[in-house]
C-alpha positions as CSV (number, residue, x, y, z in Angstrom):
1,X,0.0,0.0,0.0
2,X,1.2,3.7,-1.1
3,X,1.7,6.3,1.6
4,X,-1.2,8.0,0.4
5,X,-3.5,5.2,0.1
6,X,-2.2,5.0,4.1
7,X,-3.2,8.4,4.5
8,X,-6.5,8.5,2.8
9,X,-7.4,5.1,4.9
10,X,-6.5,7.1,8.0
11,X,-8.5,10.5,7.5
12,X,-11.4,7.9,6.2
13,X,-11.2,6.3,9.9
14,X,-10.6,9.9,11.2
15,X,-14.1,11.3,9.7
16,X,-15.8,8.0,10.8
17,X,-14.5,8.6,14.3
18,X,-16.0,12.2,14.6
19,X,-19.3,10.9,13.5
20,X,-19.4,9.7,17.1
21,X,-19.9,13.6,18.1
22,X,-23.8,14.3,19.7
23,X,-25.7,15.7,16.6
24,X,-25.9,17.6,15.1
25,X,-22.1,19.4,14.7
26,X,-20.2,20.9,12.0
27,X,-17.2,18.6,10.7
28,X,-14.5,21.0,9.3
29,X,-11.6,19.5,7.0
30,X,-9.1,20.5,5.5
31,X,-8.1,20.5,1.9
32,X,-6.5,17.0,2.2
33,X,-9.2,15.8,4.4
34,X,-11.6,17.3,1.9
35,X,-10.0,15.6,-1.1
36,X,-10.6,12.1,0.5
37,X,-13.9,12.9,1.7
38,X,-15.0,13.7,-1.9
39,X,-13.2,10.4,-3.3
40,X,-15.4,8.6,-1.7
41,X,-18.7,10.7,-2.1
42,X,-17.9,9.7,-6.3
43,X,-18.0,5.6,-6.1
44,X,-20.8,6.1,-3.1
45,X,-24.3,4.5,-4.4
46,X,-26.4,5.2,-1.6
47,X,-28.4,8.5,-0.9
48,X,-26.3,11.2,0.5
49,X,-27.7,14.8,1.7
50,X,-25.3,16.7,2.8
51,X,-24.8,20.8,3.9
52,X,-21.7,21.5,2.4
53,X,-19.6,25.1,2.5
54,X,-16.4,25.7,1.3
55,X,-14.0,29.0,2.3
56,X,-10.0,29.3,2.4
57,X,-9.3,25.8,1.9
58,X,-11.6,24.8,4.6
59,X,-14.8,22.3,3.9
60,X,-17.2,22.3,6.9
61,X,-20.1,19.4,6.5
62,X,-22.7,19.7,8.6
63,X,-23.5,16.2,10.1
64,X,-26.6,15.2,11.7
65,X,-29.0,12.4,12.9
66,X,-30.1,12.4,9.3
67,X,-27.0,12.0,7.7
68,X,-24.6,10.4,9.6
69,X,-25.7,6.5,9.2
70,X,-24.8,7.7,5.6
71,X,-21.1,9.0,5.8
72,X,-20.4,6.3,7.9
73,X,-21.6,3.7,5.3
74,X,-19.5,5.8,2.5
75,X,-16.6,5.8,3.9
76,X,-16.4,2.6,5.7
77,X,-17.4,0.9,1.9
78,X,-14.1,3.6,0.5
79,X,-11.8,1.9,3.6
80,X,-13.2,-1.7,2.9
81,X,-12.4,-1.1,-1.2
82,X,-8.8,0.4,-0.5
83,X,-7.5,-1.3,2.7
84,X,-6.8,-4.5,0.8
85,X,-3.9,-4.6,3.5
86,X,-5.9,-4.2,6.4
87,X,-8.0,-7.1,5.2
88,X,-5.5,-9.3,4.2
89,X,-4.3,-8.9,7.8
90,X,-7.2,-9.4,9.3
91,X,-8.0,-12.6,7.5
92,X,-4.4,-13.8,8.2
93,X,-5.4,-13.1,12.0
94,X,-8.5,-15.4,12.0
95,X,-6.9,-18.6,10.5
């Protein structure tokens, strides 16, 4: 696994760990943050409704009851897709 597919997995499990915030709450990112965020809003099948606002490089989503059963299934189906690692490993642990 690349570096960056490290660091997209990480701010992917970062974003899923603030989703355990009370609702509802603003989740700011940053341009990087951002960038994986939207990478996995593109292969994402499901409905997603989001409040979205961009200024200076900063993305704040606003995350609620409504949405956040949502982002958590987008990004956990971006790690699942990308972490071929972190399965491998995880199968390895089992047998």
């Amino acid at each position: 696994m690349t570096e960056i597919q490290k660091t997209n997995i990480a701010v992917a499990n970062f974003i899923i760990d603030e989703l355990h915030k009370d609702k509802p709450f603003d989740l700011i990112l940053d341009q990087q943050q951002a960038d994986v965020f939207f990478s996995a809003v593109e292969g994402y099948q499901g409905d997603l409704r989001l409040p979205i606002s961009h200024k200076s490089g900063i993305t704040t989503i606003q995350v609620d009851d409504g949405n956040a059963d949502a982002i958590y299934h987008m990004l956990s189906s971006y790690i699942a897709k990308h972490d071929r690692f972190g399965v491998v490993k995880a199968l390895g642990e089992v047998s």
